[in-house]
C-alpha positions in Angstrom: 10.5 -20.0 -7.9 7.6 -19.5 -10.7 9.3 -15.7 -11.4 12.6 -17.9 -12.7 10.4 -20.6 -14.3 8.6 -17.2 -15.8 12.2 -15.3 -16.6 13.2 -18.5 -18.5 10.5 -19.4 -21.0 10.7 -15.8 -21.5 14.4 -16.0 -23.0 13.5 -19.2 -24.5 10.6 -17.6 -26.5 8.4 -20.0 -24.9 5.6 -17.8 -23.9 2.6 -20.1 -24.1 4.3 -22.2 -21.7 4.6 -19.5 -18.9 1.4 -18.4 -19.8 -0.3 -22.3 -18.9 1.9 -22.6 -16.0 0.2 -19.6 -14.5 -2.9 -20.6 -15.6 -2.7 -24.1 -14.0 -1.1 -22.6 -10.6 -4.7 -20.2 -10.6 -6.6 -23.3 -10.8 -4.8 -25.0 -8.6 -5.4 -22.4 -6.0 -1.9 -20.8 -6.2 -1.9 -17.3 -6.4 1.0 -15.4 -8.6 2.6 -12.8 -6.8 3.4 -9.4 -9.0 6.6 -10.1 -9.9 5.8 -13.7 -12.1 3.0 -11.3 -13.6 5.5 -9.0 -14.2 8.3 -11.2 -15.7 5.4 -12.8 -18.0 4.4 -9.5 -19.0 8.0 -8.2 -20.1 8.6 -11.6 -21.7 5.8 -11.0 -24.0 6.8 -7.3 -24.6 10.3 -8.5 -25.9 8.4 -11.0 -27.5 5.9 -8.3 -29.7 9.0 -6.2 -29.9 10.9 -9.1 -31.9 8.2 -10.4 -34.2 7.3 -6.1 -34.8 10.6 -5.2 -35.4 13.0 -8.0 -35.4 15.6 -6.6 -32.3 14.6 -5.4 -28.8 15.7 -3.4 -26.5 14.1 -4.3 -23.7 15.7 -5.1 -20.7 
């Protein structure tokens, strides 16, 4: 459920978002399994990739 939560503030370009949502789930005791880390972590490297260069093409 949190990897689609993740997936869609990524497209959104809402990053902070994600990032506090996993945040708050740690605190709350909730671990993150690999693949939310992983969709916040290629969300932010389209997210670089944009503000660097102004297109990405990662997928």
């Amino acid at each position: 459920m949190y990897t689609s939560l993740m997936n869609a503030y990524s497209k959104d370009k809402k990053m902070q978002n994600g990032y506090e949502r996993l945040s708050k789930n740690a605190q709350e005791g909730c671990q993150s399994d690999s693949y939310a880390c992983n969709t916040l972590i290629l969300g932010l490297s389209r997210w670089v990739c944009l503000m660097t260069v102004g297109s990405c093409t990662i997928r």
